[in-house]
Residue frames relative to the residue before (quaternion, step in Angstrom):
aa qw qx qy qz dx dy dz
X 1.0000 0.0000 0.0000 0.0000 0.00 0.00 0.00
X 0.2088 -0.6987 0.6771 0.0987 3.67 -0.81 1.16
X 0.2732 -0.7821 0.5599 -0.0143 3.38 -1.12 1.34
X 0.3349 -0.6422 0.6507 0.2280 3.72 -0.59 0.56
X 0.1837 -0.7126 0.6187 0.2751 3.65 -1.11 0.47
X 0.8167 0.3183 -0.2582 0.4062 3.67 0.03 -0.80
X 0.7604 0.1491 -0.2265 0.5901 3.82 -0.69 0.95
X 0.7625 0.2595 -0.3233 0.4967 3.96 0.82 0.50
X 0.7966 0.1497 -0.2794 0.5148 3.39 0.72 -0.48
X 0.7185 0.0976 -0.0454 0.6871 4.20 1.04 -0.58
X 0.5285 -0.5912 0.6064 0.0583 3.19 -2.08 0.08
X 0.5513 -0.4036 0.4135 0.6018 3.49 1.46 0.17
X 0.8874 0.0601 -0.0671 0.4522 3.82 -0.50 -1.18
X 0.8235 0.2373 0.0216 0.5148 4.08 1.08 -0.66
X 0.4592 -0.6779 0.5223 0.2384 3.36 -0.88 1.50
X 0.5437 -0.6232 0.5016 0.2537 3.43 -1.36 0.46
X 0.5621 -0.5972 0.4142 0.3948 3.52 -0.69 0.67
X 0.8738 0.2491 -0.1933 0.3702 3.54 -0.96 0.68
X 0.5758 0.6387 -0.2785 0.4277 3.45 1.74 0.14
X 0.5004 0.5373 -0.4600 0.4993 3.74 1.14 0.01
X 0.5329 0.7131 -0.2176 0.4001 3.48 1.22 -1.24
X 0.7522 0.4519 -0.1302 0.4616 3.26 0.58 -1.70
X 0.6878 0.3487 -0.3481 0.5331 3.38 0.63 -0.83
X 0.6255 0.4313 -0.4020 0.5110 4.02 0.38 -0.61
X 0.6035 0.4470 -0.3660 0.5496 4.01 0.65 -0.22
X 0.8169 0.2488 -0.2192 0.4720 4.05 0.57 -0.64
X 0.4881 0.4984 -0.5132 0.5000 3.48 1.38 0.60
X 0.6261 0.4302 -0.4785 0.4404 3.85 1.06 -0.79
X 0.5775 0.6132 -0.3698 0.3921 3.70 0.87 -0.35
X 0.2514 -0.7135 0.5598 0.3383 4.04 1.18 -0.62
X 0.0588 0.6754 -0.6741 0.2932 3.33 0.79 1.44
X 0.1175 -0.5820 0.7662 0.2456 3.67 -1.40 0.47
X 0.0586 0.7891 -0.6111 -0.0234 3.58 -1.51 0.69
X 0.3018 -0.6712 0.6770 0.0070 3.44 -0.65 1.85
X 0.2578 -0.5851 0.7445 0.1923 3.92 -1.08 1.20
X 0.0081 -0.6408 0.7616 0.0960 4.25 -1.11 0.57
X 0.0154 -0.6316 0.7726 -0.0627 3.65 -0.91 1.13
X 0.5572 -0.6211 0.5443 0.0858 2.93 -1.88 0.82
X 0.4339 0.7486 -0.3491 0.3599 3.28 2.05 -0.33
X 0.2387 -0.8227 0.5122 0.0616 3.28 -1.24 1.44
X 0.3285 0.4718 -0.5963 0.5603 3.11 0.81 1.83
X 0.6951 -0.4798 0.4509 0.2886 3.27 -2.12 0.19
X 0.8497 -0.2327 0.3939 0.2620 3.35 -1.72 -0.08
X 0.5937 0.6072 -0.2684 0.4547 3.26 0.53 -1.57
X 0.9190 0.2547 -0.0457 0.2975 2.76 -0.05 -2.21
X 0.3159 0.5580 -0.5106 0.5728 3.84 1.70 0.41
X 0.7235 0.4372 -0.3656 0.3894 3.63 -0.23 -1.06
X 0.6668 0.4545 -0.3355 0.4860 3.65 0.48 -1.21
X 0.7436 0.3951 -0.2847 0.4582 4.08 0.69 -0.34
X 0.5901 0.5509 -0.3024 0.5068 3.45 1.34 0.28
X 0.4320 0.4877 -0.3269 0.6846 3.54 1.74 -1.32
X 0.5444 0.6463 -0.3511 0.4034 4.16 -0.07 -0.81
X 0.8884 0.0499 0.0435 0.4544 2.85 0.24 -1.44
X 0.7146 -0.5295 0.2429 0.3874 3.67 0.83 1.50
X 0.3818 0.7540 -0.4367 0.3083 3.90 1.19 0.97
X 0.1116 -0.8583 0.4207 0.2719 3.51 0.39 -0.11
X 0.4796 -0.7322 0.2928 0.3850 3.30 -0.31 0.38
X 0.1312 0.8325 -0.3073 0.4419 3.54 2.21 0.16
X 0.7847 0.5237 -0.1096 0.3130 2.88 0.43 -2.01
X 0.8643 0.1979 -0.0640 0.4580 3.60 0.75 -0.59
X 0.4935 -0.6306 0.4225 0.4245 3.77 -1.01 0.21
X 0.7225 -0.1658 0.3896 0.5466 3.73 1.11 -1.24
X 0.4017 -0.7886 0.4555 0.0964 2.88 -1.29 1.70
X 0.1772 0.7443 -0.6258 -0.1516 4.17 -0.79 0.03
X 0.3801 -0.6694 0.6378 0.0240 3.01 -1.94 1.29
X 0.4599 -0.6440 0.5428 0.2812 3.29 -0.90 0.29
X 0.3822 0.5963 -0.3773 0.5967 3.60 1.74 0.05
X 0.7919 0.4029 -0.2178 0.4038 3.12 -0.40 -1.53
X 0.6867 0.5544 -0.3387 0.3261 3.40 0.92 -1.05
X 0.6779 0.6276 -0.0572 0.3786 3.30 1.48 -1.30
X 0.5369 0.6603 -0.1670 0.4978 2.74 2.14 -1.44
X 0.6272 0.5678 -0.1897 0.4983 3.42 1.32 -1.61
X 0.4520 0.6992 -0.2857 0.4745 3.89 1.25 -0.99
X 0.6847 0.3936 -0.1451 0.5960 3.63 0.07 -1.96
X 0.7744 0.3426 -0.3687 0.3833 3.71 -0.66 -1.31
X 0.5300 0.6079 -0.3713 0.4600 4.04 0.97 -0.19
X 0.2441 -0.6931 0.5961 0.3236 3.48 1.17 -0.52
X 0.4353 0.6937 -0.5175 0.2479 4.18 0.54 0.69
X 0.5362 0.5358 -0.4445 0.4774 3.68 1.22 0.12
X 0.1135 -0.6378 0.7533 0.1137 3.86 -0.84 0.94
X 0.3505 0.4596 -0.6902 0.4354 3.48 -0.28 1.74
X 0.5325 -0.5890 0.4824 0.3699 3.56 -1.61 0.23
X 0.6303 -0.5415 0.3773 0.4089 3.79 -0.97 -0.59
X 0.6071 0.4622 -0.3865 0.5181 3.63 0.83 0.13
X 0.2458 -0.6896 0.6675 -0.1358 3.36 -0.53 1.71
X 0.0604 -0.5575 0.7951 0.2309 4.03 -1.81 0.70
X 0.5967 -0.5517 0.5728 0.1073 3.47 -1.89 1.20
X 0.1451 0.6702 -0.7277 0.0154 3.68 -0.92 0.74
X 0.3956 0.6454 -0.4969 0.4242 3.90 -0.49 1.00
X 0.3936 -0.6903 0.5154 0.3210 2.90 -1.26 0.40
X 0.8532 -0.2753 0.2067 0.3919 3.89 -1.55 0.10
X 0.7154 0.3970 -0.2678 0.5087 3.79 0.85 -1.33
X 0.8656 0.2588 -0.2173 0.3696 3.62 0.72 0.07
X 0.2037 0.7661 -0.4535 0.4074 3.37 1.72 0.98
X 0.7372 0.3289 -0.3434 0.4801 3.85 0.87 -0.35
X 0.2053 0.7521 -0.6117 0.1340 4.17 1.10 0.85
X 0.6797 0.5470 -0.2877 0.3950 3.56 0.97 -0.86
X 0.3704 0.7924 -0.4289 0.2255 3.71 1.16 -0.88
X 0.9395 0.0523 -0.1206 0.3162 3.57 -0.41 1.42
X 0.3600 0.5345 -0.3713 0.6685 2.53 1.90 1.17
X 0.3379 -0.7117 0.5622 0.2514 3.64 -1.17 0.50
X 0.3805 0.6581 -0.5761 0.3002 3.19 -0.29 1.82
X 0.3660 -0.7174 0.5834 0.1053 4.15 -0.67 0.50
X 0.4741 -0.7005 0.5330 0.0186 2.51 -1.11 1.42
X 0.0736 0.9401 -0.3098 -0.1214 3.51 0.01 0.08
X 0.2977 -0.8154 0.4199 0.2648 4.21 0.23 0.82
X 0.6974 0.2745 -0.3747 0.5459 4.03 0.92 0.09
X 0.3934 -0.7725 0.3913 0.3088 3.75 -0.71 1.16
X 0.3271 0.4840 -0.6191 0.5249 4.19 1.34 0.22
X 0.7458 0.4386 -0.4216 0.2714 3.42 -0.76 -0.48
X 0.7598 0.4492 -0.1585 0.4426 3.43 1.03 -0.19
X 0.6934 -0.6699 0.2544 0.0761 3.24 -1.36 1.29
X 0.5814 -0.2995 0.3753 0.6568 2.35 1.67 -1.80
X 0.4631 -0.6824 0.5571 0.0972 3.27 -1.45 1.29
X 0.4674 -0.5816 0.6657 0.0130 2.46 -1.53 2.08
X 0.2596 0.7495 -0.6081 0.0339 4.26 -0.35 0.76
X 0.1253 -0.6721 0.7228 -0.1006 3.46 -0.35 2.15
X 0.8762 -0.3256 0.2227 0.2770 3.99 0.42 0.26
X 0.6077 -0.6700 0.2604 0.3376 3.62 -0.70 -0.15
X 0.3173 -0.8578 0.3448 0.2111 3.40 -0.30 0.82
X 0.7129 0.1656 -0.2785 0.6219 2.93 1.69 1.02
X 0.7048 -0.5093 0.3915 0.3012 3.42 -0.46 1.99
X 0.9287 0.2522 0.0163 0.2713 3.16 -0.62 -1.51
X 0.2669 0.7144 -0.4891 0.4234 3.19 2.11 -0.34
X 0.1213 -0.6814 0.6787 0.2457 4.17 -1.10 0.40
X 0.7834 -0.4928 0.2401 0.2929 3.44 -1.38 0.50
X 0.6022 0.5557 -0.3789 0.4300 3.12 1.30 -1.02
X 0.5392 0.6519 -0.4288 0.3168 4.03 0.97 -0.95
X 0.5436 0.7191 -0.2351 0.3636 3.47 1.54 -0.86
X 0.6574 0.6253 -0.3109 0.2832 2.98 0.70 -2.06
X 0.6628 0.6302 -0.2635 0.3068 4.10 0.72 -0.61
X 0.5221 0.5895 -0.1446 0.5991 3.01 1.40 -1.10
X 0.6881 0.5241 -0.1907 0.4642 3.68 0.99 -1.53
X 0.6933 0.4911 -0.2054 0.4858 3.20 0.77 -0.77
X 0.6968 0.4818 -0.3053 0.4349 3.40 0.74 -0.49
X 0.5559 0.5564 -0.3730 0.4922 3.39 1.61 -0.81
X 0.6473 0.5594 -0.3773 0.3546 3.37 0.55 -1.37
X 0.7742 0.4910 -0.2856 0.2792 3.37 0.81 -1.31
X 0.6720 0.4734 -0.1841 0.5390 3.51 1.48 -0.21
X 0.6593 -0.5726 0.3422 0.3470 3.59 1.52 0.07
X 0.4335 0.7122 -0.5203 0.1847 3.36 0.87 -0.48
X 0.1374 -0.5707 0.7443 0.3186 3.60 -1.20 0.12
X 0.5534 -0.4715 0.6803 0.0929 3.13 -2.62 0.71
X 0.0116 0.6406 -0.7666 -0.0428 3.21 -0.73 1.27
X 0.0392 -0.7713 0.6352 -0.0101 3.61 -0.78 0.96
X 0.0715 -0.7811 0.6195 0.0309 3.62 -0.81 1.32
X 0.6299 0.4326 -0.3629 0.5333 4.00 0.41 0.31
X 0.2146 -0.8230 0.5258 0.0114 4.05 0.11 0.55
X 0.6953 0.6104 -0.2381 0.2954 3.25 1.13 -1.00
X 0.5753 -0.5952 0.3838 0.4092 4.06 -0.61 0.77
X 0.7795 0.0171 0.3662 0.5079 3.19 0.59 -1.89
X 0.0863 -0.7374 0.6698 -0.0087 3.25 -1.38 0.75
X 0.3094 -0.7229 0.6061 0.1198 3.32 -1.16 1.39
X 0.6389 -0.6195 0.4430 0.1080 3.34 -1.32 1.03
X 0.3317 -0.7051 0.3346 0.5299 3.86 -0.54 -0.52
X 0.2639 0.8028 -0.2389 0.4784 3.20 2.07 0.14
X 0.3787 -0.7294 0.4700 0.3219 3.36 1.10 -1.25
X 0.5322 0.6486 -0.3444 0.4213 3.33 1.60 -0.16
X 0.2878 -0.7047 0.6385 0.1137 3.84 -1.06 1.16
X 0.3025 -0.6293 0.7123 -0.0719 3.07 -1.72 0.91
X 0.0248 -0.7509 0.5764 0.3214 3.06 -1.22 0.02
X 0.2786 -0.8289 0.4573 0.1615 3.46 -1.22 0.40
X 0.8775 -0.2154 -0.0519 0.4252 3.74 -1.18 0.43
X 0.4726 0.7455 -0.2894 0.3703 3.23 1.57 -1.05
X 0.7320 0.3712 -0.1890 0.5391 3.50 0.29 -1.79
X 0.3446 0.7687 -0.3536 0.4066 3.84 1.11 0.28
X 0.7614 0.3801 0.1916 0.4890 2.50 0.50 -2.42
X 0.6559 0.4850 -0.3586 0.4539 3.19 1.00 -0.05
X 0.6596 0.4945 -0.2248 0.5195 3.38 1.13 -1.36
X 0.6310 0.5238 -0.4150 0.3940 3.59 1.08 -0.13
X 0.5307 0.6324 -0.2006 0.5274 3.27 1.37 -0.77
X 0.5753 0.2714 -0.3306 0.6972 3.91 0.79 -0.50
X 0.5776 0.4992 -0.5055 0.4020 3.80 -0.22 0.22
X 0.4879 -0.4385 0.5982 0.4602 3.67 0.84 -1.15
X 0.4727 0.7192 -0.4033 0.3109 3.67 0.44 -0.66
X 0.0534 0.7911 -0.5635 -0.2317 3.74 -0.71 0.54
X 0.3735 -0.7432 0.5509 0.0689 2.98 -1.98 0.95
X 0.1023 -0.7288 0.6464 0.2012 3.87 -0.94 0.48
X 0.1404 -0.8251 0.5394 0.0919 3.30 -1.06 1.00
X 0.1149 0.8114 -0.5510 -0.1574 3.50 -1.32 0.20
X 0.4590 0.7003 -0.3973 0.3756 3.03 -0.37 0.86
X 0.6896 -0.3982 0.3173 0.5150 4.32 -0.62 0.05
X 0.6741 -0.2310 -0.6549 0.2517 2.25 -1.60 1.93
X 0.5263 0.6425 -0.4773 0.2871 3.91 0.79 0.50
X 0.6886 -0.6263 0.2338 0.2809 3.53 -0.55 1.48
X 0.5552 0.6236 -0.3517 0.4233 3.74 1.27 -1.43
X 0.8648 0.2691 -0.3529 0.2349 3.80 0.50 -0.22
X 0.3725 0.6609 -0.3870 0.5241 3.11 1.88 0.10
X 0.7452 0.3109 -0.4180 0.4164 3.46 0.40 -0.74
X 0.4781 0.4623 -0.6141 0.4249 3.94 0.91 -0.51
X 0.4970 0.5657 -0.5016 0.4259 3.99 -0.05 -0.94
X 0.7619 0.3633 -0.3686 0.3896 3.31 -0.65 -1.57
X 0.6127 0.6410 -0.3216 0.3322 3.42 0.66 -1.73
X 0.7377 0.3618 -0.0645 0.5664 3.69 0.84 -1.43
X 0.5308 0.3931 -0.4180 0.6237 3.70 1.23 1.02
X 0.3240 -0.5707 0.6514 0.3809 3.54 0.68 -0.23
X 0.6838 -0.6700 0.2679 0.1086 3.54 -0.11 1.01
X 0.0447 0.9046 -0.4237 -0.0114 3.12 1.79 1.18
X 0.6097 -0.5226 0.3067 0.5110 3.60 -0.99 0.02
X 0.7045 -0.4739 0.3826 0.3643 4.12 -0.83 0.13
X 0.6920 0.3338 -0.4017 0.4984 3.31 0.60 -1.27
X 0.5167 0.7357 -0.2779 0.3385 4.08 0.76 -0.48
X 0.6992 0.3786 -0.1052 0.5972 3.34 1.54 -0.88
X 0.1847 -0.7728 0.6071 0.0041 3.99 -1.05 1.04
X 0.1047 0.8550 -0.4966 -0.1069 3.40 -0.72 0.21
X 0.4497 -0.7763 0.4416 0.0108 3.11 -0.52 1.74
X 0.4079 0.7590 -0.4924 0.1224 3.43 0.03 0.92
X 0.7968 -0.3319 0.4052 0.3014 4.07 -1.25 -0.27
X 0.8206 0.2424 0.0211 0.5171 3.60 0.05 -2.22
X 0.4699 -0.6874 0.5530 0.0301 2.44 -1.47 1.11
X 0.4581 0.7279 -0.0409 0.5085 2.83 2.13 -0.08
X 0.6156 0.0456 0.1504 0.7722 3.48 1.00 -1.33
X 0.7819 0.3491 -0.4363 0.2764 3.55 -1.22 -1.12
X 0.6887 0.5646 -0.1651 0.4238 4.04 0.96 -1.58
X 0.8143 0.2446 -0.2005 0.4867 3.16 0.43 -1.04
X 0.4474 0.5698 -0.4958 0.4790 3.97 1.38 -0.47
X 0.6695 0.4899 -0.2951 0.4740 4.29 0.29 -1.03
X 0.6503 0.5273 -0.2687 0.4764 3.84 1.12 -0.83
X 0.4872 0.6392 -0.2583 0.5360 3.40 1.16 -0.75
X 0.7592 0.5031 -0.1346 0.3903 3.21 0.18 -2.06
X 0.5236 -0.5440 0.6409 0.1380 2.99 0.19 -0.76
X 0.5841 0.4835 -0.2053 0.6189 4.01 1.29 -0.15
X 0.4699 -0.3860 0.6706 0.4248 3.80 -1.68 1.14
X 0.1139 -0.6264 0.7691 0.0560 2.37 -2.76 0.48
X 0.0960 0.7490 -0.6425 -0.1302 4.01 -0.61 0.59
X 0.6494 -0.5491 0.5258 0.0163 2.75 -1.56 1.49
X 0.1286 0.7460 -0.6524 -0.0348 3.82 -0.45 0.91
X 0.5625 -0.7535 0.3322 0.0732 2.83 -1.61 1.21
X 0.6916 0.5092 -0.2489 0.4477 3.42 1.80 -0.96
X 0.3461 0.7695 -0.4681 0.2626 3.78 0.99 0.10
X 0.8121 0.0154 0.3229 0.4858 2.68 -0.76 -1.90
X 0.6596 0.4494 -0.2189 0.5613 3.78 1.03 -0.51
X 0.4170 0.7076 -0.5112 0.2529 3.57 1.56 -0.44
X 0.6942 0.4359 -0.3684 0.4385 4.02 -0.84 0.60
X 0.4419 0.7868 -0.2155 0.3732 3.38 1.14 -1.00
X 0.2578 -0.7716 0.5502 0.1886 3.75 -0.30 0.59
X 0.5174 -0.5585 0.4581 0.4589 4.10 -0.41 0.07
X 0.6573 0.3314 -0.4046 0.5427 3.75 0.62 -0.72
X 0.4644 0.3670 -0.5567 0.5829 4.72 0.27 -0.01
X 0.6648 0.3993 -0.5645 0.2829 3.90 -0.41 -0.67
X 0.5147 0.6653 -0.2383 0.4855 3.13 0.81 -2.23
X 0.6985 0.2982 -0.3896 0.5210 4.03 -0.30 -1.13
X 0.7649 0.3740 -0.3044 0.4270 3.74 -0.21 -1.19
X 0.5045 0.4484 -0.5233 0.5202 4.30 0.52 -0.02
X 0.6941 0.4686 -0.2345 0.4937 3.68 0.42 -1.31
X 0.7825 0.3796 -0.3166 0.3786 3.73 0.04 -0.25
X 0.7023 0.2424 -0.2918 0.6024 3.44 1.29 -0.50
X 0.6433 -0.5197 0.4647 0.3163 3.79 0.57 0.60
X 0.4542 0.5270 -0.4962 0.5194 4.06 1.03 0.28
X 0.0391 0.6921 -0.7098 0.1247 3.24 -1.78 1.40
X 0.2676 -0.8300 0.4885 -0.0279 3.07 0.21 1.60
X 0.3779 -0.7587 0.4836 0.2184 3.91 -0.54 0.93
X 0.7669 -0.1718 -0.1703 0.5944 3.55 1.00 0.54
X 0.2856 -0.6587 0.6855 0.1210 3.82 -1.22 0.56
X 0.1502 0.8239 -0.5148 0.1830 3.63 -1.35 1.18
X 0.6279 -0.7239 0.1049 0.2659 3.05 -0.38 1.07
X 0.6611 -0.1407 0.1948 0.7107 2.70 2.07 -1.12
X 0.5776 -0.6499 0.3728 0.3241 3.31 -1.32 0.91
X 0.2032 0.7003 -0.6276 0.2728 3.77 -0.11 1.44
X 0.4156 -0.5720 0.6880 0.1634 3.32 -1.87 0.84
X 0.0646 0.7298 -0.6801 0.0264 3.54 -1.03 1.46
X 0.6039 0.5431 -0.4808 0.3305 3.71 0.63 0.57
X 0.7729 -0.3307 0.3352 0.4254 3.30 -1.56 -0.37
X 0.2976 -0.5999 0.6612 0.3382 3.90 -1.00 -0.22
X 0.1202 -0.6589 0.7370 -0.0907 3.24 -1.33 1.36
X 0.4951 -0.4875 0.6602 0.2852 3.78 -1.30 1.20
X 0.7433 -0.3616 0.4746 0.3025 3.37 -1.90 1.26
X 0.4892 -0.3653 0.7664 0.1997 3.28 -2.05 0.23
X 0.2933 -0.7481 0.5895 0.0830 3.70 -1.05 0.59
């Protein structure tokens, strides 16, 4: 089972009711579970926010980031870009690169290509962006973009957007963009890779966006259930139902939230 982390299993500051439960209820099952987050920071620092927030490390098989994944990308020497990178992102995620031989750089001629892990100010709206964008475009830069995602709901209820809506608006410029992260393939196969490569129909992936988590599993080749309280939280079932049906997404189950409603069955040997 591939787990979304934000809007399925926590909120940034607070696990969701009924998710410690589940995962102790699909470890007595001999569930393997890989958290895939879209976060454009390392391993480490997912785990340390999971210990945080009452995860044990028991609880799961292994974590993939769309950082780490991307991180793994660069340290391959597979980017035909040079090593001097400008930084869109905000302050807590400015060290994603940290032990790799690449430069940051503060004047955007000096640079190869843009590192866009997001905004370094929540509330900053896209258009504030569009300058910066332009200037890349005008000098060639490719877009390494490690956060795909549109937006990210608060526990407040408040939405952001995030590197994605970035990466998108660079793309309607002409701009080109490498992604890693949900609905792009490179982290499903690390998963699979870190399953010992069970068969597909075997694997589910349990995610929020209709955006990334749904259509990344549609791609694949892999079930998908559809939670409801994320990003879709407010949403009536018949707005979901309309929005599956308009972009052509058919999630294999839909649910309000990650909770365990069956019996407990002793492991599989």
């Amino acid at each position: 089972i591939l787990l979304d982390l934000w809007g399925v299993v926590h909120d940034g500051d607070h696990l969701y009711p009924g998710v410690h439960e589940a995962l102790e209820r699909m470890k007595a099952e001999g569930k393997k579970v890989i958290f895939l987050s879209n976060a454009p920071r390392s391993v480490d620092k997912i785990k340390a926010v999971l210990n945080r927030l009452g995860i044990e490390d028991e609880l799961y098989t292994a974590i993939v980031s769309s950082g780490d994944v991307g991180y793994r990308w660069l340290q391959a020497g597979k980017a035909p870009w040079g090593k001097n990178y400008y930084y869109l992102g905000s302050p807590k995620d400015e060290h994603v690169l940290d032990g790799l031989d690449f430069h940051r750089v503060g004047d955007m001629s000096q640079a190869r290509f843009v590192l866009n892990v997001g905004y370094g100010d929540e509330n900053k709206p896209v258009a504030d962006s569009v300058p910066e964008l332009t200037a890349a475009k005008a000098q060639g830069l490719p877009m390494l973009c490690l956060n795909p995602d549109l937006e990210v709901v608060k526990h407040s209820g408040a939405r952001h957007p995030c590197a994605g809506a970035i990466a998108k608006e660079y793309e309607k410029l002409g701009g080109q963009v490498t992604w890693f992260g949900k609905p792009h393939a490179a982290v499903y196969e690390r998963c699979m890779e870190l399953l010992g490569n069970p068969p597909k129909n075997r694997v589910l992936m349990v995610g929020d966006s209709l955006d990334t988590d749904i259509p990344g599993a549609k791609n694949f080749g892999i079930d998908s259930a559809l939670v409801t309280g994320g990003i879709l939280k407010g949403k009536s079932p018949q707005q979901v139902a309309e929005t599956c049906r308009q972009t052509e997404l058919d999630p294999n189950y839909v649910m309000p939230g990650l909770m365990w409603k069956g019996p407990v069955r002793a492991a599989a040997v």
